[in-house]
N, C-alpha and C positions, 0 to 999 in steps of 0.2 A: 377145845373151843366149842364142840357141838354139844358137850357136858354142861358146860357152862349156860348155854344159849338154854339145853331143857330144863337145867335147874331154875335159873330164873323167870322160866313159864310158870312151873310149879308155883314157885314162891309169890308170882304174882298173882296168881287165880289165872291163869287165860287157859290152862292147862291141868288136868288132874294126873298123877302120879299113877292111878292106875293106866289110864288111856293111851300115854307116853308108851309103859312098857308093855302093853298088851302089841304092839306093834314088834314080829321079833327081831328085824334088822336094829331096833334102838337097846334091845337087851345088852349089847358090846359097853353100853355106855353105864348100865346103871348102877354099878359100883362106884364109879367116879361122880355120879350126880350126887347117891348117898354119901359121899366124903363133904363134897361141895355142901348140900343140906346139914350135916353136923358141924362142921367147921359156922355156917350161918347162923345156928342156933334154933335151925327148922325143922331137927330129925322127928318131929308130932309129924310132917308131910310124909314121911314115908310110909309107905304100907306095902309090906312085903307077905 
């Protein structure tokens, strides 16, 4: 759920993909957002 909830910040702008995981308590999740982002057709939002 809280995968879900950061990927569609990304995807909407209100959120940058770095900013998210610069935080490291949300690191646990960012595997599963990057699935979320590819399955959407948004892996250009990733930046690893």
């Amino acid at each position: 759920m809280m995968a879900m909830y950061m990927a569609m910040k990304i995807m909407d702008g209100s959120q940058a993909y770095e900013f998210i995981f610069s935080v490291s308590v949300y690191k646990k999740y960012q595997d599963d957002v990057d699935a979320i982002l590819i399955a959407e057709g948004k892996q250009d939002l990733i930046k690893r």
